[in-house]
VEXDREN-2710 file (C-alpha; in Angstrom, 1 decimal):
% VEXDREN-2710
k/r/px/py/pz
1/UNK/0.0/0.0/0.0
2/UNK/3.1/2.7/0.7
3/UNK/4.8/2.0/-2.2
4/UNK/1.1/2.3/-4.5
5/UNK/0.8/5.5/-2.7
6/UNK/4.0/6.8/-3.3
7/UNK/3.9/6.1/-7.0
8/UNK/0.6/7.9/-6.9
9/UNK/2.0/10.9/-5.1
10/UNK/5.4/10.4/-7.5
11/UNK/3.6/10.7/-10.8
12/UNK/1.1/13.4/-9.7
13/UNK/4.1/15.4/-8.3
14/UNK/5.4/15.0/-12.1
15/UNK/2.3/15.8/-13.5
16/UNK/1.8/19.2/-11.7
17/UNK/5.8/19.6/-12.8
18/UNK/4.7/19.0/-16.3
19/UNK/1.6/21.9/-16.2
20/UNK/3.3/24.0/-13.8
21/UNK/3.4/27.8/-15.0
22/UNK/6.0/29.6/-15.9
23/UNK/8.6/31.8/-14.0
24/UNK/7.2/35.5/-14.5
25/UNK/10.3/37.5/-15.9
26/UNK/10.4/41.2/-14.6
27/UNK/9.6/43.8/-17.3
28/UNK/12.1/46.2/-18.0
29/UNK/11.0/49.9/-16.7
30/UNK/10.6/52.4/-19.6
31/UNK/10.7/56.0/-20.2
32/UNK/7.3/57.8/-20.2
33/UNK/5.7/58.0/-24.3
34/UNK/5.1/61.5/-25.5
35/UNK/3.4/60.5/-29.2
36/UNK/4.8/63.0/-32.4
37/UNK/2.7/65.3/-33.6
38/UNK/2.1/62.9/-36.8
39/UNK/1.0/60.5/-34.3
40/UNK/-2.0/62.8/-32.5
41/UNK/-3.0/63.6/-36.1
42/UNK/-3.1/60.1/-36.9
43/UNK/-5.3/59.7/-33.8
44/UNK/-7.8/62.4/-34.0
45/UNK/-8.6/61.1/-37.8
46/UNK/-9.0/57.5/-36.1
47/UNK/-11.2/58.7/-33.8
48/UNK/-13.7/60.2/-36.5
49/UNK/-12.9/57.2/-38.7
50/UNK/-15.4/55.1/-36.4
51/UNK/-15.5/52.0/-39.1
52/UNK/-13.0/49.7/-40.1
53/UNK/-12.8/46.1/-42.3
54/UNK/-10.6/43.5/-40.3
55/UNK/-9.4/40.8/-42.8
56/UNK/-8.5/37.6/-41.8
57/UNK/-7.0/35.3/-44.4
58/UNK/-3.7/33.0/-44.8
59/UNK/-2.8/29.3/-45.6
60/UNK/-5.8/28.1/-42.9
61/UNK/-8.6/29.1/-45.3
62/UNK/-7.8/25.9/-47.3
63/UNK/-8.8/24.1/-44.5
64/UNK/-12.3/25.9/-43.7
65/UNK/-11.7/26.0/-39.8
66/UNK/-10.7/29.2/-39.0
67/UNK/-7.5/30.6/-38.3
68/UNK/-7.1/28.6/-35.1
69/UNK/-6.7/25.2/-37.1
70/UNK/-2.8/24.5/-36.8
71/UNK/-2.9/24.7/-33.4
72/UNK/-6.5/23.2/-32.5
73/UNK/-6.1/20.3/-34.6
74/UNK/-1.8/19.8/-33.7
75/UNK/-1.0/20.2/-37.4
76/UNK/2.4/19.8/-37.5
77/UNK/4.9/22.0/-39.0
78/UNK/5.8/20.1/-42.0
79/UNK/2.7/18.8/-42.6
80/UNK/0.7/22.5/-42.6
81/UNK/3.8/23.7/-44.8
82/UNK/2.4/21.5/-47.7
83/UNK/-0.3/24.0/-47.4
84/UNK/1.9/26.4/-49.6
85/UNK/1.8/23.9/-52.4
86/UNK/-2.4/24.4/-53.0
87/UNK/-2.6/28.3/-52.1
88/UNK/-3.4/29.8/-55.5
89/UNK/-6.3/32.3/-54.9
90/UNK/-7.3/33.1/-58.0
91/UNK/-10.0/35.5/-57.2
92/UNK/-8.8/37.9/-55.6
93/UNK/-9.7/41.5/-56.4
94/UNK/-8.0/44.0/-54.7
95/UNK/-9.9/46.6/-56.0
96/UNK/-13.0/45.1/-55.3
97/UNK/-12.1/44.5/-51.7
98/UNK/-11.5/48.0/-50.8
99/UNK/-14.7/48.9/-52.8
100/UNK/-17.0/46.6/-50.8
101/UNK/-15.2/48.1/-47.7
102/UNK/-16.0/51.7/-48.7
103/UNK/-19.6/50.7/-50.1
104/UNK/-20.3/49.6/-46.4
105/UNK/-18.8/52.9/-45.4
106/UNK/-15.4/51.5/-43.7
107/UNK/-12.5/54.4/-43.3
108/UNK/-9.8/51.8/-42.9
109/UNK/-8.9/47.8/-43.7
110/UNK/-6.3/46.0/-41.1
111/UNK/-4.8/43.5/-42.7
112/UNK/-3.6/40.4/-41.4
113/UNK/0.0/40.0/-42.7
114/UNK/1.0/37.0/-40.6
115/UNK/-0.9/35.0/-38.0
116/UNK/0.1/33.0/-35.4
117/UNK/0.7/30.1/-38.0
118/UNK/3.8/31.9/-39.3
119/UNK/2.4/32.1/-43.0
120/UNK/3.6/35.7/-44.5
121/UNK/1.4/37.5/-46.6
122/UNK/4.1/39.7/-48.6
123/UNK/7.6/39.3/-50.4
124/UNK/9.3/39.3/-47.1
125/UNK/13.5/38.3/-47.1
126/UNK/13.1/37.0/-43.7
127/UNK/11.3/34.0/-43.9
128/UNK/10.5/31.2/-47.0
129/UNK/7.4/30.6/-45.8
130/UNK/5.2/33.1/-47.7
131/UNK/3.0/34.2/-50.9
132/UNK/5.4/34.7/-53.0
133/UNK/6.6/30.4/-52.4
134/UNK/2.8/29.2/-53.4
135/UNK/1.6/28.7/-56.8
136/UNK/0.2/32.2/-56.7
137/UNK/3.8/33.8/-56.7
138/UNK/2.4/37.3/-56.1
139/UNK/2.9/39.7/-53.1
140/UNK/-0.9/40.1/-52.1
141/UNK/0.0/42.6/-49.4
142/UNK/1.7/45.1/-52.1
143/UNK/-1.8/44.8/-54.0
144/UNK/-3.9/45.8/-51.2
145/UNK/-1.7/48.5/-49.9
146/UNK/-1.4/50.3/-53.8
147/UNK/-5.3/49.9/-53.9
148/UNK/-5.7/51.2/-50.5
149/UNK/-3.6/54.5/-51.7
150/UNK/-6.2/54.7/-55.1
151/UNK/-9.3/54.4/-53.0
152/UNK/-8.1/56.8/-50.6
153/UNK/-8.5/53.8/-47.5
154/UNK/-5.9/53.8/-44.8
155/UNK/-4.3/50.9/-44.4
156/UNK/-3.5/49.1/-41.0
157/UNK/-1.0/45.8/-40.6
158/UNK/-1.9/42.8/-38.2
159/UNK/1.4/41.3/-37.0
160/UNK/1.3/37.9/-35.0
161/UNK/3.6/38.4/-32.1
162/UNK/3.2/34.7/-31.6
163/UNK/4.1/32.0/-33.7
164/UNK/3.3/28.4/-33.9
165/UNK/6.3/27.2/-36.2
166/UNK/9.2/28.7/-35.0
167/UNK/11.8/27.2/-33.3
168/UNK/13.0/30.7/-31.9
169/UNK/9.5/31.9/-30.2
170/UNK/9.7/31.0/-26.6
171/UNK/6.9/28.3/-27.8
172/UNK/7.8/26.4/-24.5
173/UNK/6.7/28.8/-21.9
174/UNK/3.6/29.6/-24.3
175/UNK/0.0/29.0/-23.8
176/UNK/-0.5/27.3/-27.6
177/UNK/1.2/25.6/-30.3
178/UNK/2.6/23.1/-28.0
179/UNK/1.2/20.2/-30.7
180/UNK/3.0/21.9/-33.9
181/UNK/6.5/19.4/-33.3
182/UNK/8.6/21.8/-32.5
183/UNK/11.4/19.8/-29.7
184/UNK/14.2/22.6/-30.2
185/UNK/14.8/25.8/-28.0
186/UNK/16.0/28.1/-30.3
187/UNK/17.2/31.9/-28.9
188/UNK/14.6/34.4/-28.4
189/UNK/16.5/36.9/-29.2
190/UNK/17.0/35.9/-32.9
191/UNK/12.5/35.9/-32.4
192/UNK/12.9/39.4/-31.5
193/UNK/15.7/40.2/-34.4
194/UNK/13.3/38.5/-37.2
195/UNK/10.2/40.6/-36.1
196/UNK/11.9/43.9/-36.2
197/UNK/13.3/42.5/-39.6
198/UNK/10.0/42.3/-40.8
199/UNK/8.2/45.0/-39.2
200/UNK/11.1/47.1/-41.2
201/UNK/10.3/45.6/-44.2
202/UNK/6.5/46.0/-43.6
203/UNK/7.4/49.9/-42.7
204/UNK/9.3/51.0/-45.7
205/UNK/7.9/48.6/-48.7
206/UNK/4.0/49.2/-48.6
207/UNK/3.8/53.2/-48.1
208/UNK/2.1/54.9/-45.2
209/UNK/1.1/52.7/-42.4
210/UNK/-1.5/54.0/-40.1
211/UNK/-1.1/51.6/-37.7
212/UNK/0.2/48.3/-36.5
213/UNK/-1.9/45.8/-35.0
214/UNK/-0.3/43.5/-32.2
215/UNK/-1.7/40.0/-30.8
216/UNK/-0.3/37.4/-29.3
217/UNK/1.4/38.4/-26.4
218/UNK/-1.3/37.2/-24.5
219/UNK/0.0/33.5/-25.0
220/UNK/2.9/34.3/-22.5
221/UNK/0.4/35.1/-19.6
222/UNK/-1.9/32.9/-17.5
223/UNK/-5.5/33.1/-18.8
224/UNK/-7.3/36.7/-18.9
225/UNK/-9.3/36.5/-15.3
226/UNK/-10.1/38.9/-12.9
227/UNK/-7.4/38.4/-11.0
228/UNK/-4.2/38.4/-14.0
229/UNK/-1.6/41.5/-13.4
230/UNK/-0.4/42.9/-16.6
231/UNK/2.7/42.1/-14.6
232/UNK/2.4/38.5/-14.8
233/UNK/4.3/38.0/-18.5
234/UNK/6.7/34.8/-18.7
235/UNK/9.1/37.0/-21.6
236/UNK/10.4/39.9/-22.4
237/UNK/8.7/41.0/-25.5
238/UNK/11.0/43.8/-25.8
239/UNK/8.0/45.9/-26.4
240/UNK/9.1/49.4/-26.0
241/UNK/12.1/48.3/-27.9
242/UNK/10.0/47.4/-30.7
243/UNK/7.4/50.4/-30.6
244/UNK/10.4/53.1/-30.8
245/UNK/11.6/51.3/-34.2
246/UNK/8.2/51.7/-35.6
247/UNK/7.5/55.5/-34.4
248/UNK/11.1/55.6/-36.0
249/UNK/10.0/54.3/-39.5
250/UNK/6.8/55.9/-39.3
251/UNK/6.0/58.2/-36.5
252/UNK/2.3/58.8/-37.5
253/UNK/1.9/55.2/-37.0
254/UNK/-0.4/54.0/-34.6
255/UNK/-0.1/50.8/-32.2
256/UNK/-2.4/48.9/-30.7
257/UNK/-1.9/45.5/-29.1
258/UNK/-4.0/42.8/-28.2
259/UNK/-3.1/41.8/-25.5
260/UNK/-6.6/42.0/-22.9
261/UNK/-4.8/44.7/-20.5
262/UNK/-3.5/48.3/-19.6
263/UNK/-2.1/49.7/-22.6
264/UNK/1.6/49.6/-22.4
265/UNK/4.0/52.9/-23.0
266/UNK/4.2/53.5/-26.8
267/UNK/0.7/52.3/-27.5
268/UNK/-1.5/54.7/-29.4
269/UNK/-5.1/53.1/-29.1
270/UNK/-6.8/50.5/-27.0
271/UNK/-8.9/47.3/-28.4
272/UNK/-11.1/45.2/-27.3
273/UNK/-11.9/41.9/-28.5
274/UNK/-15.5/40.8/-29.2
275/UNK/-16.8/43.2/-26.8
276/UNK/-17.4/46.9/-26.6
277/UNK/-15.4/48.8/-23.7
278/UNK/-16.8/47.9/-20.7
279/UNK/-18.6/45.2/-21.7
280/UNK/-16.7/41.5/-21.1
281/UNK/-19.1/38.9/-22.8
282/UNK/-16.5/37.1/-24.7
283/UNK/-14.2/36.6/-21.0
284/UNK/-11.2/38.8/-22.6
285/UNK/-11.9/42.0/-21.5
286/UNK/-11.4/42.1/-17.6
287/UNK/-9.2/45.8/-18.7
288/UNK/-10.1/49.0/-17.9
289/UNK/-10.9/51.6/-20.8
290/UNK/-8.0/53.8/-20.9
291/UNK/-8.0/57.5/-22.4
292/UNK/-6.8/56.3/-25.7
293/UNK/-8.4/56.2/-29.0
294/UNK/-10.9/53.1/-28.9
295/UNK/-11.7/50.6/-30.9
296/UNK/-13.8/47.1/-31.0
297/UNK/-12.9/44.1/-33.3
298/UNK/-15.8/41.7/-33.9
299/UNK/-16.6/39.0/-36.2
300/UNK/-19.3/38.8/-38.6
301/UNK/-20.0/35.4/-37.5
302/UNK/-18.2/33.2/-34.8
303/UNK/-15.0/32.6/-36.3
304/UNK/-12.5/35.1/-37.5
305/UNK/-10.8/32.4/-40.2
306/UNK/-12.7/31.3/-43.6
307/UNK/-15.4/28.4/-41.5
308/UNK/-17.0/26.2/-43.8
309/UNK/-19.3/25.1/-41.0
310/UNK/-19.7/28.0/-38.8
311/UNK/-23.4/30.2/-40.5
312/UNK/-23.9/31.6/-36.9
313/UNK/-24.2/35.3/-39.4
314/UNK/-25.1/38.6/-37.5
315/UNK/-27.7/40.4/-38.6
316/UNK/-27.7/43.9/-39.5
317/UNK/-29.7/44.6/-36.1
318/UNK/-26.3/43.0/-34.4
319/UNK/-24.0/45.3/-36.4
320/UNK/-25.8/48.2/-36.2
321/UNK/-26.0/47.9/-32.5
322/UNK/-21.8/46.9/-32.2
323/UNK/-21.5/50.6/-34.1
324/UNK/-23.3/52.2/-32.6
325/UNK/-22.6/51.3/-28.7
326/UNK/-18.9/51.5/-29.6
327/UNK/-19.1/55.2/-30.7
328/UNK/-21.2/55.8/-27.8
329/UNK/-18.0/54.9/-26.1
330/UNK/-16.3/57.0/-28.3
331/UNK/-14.9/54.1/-30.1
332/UNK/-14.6/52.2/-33.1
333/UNK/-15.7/49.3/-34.3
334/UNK/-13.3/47.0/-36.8
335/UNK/-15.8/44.4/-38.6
336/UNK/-14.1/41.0/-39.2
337/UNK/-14.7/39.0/-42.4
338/UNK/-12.6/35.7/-43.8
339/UNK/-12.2/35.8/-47.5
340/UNK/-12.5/32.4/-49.1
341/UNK/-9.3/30.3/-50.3
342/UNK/-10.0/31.6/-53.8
343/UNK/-9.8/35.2/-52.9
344/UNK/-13.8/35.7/-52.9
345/UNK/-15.5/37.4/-50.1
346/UNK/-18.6/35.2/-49.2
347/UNK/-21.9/35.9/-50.3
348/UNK/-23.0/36.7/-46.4
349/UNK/-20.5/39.0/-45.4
350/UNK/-20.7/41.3/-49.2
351/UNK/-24.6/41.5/-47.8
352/UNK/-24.0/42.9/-44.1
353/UNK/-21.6/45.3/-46.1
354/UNK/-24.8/46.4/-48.3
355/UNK/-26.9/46.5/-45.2
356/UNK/-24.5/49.1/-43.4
357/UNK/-23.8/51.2/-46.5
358/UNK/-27.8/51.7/-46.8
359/UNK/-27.8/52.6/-42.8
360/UNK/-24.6/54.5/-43.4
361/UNK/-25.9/56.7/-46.0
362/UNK/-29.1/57.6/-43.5
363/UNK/-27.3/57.8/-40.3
364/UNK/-23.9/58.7/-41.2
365/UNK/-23.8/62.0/-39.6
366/UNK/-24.4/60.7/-35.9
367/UNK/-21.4/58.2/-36.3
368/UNK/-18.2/59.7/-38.1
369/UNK/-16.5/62.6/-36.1
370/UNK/-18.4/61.9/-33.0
371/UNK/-17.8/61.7/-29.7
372/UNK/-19.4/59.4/-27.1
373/UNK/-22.2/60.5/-24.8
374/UNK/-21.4/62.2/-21.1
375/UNK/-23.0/58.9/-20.6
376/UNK/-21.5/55.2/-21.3
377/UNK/-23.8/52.7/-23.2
378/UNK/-26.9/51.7/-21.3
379/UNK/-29.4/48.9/-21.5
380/UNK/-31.6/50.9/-24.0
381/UNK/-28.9/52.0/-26.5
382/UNK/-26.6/55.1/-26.2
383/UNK/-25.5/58.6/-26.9
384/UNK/-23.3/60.4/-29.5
385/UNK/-22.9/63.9/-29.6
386/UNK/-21.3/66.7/-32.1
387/UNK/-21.3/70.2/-31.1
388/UNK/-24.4/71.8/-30.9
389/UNK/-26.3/68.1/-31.4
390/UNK/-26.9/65.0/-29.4
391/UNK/-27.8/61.9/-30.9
392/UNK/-29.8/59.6/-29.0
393/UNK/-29.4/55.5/-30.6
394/UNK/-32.5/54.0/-29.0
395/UNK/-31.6/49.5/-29.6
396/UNK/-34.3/48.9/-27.3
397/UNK/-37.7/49.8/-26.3
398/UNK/-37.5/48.6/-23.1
399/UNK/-39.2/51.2/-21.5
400/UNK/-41.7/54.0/-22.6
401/UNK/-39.6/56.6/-21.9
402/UNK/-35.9/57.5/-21.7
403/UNK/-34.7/59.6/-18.4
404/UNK/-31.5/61.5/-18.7
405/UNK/-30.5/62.8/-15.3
406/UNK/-27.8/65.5/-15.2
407/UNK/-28.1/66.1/-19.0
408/UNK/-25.7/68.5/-19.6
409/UNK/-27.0/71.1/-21.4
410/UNK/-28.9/74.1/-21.1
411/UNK/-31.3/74.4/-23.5
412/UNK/-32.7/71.5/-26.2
413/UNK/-34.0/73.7/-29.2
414/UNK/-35.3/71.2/-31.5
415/UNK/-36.0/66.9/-31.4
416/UNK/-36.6/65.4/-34.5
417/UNK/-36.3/61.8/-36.0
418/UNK/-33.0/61.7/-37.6
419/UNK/-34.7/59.7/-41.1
420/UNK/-37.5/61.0/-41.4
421/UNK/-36.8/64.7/-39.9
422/UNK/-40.4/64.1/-37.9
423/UNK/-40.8/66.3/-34.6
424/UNK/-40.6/64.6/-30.9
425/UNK/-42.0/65.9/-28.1
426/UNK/-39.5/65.7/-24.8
427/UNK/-39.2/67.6/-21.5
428/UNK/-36.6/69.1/-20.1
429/UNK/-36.6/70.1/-16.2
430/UNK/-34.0/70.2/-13.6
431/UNK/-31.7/69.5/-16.0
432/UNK/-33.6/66.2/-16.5
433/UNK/-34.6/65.4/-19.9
434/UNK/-37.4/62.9/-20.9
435/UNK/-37.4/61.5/-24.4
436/UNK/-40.2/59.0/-25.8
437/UNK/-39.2/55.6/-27.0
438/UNK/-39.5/54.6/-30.2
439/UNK/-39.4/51.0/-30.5
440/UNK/-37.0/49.3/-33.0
441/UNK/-38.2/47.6/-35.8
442/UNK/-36.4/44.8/-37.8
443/UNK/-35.9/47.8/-40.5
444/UNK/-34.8/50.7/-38.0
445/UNK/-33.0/48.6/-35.9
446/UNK/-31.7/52.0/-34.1
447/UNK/-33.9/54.9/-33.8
448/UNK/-32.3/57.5/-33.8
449/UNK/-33.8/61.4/-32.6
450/UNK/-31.5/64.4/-33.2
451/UNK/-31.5/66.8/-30.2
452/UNK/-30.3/70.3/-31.1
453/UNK/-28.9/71.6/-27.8
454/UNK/-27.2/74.8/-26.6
END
């Protein structure tokens, strides 16, 4: 019985060796940022922007799973290489990408350039594994970036901090990619030297850059909870290191990093992942909202990735309400879609695109160059305001009236319905305003009244 027991207590002593977490590694203290004056620029025109196109889109399309596949499934490297071999997307239209983004009324397209399976989307000279090594033999990214510059669309780059095929990335104190094959430790400093290699390359090859789009860094932290400290980080990412050679390239560049925290020094603007500030449905977002520039990246359906499966699609009530609350919070919101293998956009996402367009073209004015309410987001819908006008998004008739306490303001000379310019009748005493609610309908998912206010 004592030698069963202490086998038992051996191999479960092993076993908690085997999960145990990581050492946290000090961060380095940095100097405080002070952003160029290229950089606030860049930030106030992000701000108005409001509407962005997020596309997703690499070697994991082939396999219609998303772009989670290599790791979910413990593809290993030389197998999801072969990949390379059958990439040849045919039908892809450049020009007809940015032209479905601007039809929906989208000011900017990030662009993933590599994801966390290590695929390159452009003619980089750091790596072989990338577009210009598949039968396709063209650099995509240069395509999008020239037609960006025609259609007058700025142009933001995803980068994968992480990577599942490297022998360099610190893949053994990691979170994922643990199945990929990888038995070498390779120096994480040469991980460091290859994305500064890139991010170079990225920097000086494609024109202006209005911002860089981190993630990844995540997978050297325990999971996002409650109780995580930004501090709790098993690498040095070198981050301000990394920043300062991008401000260098291009200091109107903004970053953003994806990382479910505080916004580090060097960071231009804060994200949020599948939620709107202040909102943590998706169990990412335990951060607080920070007084940068704001934005929310959300999918169209439940995968970010080409899915052949997934047909969970959003309807235009869904998007119209992710706008809409994240410019109540003064944000923006960056709408995801995952081109098919052959280039195509599918059928579902070119429709929400038509959808917003139409609802852009009626209620563009209370979205672009707006600020959020002197209230967050509520139950009901939200607030966005210009000066001189407050727009009031009513989502949901919850109630038959809407109560804004403390409303500040002195005087409300006109209420009208922003589509159809018909009168409303509100009240306005004690500095407490009373506006009737208009239900939403499935063809006015937000209705929105116009308060003209001195």
């Amino acid at each position: 019985m004592k030698r069963i027991l202490f086998t038992c207590i051996a191999l479960a002593a092993m076993s908690v060796s085997l999960h145990a977490q990581p050492a946290i590694v000090p961060q380095p203290q940095v100097q405080p940022y002070s952003p160029t004056e290229a950089n606030l620029q860049t930030r106030e025109w992000f701000q108005n922007a409001k509407f962005g196109m997020f596309v997703h889109w690499g070697l994991y399309s082939l396999l219609g799973n998303g772009e989670w596949v290599m790791n979910n499934q413990n593809i290993k490297v030389k197998n999801y290489t072969l990949l390379e071999k059958s990439f040849n997307p045919v039908d892809f239209d450049a020009a007809k990408w940015v032209a479905d983004a601007k039809r929906a009324g989208m000011k900017y397209i990030t662009f993933v350039t590599r994801h966390h399976d290590g695929f390159s989307m452009w003619d980089t000279k750091c790596s072989e594994f990338n577009i210009m090594n598949t039968h396709y033999n063209k650099d995509i990214l240069k395509m999008v970036a020239a037609e960006c510059q025609k259609q007058d669309m700025k142009l933001f780059f995803y980068y994968s901090l992480l990577d599942w095929r490297r022998d360099d990335y610190s893949w053994w104190t990691g979170r994922t990619g643990k199945g990929t094959g990888r038995t070498e430790k390779g120096e994480w400093t040469e991980y460091i030297r290859f994305m500064k290699n890139q991010l170079t390359e990225l920097l000086t090859n494609y024109g202006p850059v209005s911002g860089i789009w981190f993630d990844g860094y995540w997978d050297q932290m325990p999971e996002e909870s409650a109780t995580r400290k930004d501090t709790d980080v098993y690498v040095d990412w070198h981050m301000r290191e990394i920043y300062d050679h991008i401000h260098a390239l291009q200091p109107g560049c903004l970053i953003g990093n994806n990382h479910h925290m505080t916004p580090l020094a060097g960071e231009d603007f804060q994200m949020f992942e599948q939620d709107v500030p202040g909102e943590n449905t998706s169990g990412l977002s335990f951060q607080s909202i920070s007084h940068l520039p704001l934005e929310t990246c959300a999918t169209i359906n439940n995968t970010w990735g080409y899915s052949i499966t997934d047909t969970s699609f959003k309807s235009k009530a869904d998007v119209v309400g992710l706008l809409v609350k994240s410019a109540g919070n003064g944000g923006n919101l960056l709408l995801n879609i995952g081109p098919l293998p052959n280039g195509e956009i599918q059928p579902e996402f070119v429709n929400v695109f038509n959808e917003m367009g139409d609802w852009i073209k009626v209620y563009g004015e209370s979205i672009y160059n707006t600020e959020g309410g002197y209230i967050r987001p509520q139950s009901w819908g939200c607030l966005t305001t210009k000066p001189g006008k407050v727009f009031v998004h009513i989502l949901k008739g919850e109630k038959p009236e809407i109560v804004l306490e403390n409303f500040p303001y002195k005087k409300v000379t006109k209420a009208y319905m922003m589509n159809d310019n018909t009168p409303v009748k509100v009240t306005f005493k004690k500095k407490v305003l009373t506006i009737p609610t208009v239900a939403p309908t499935a063809t006015e998912p937000d209705q929105v009244i116009v308060l003209e206010v001195k």
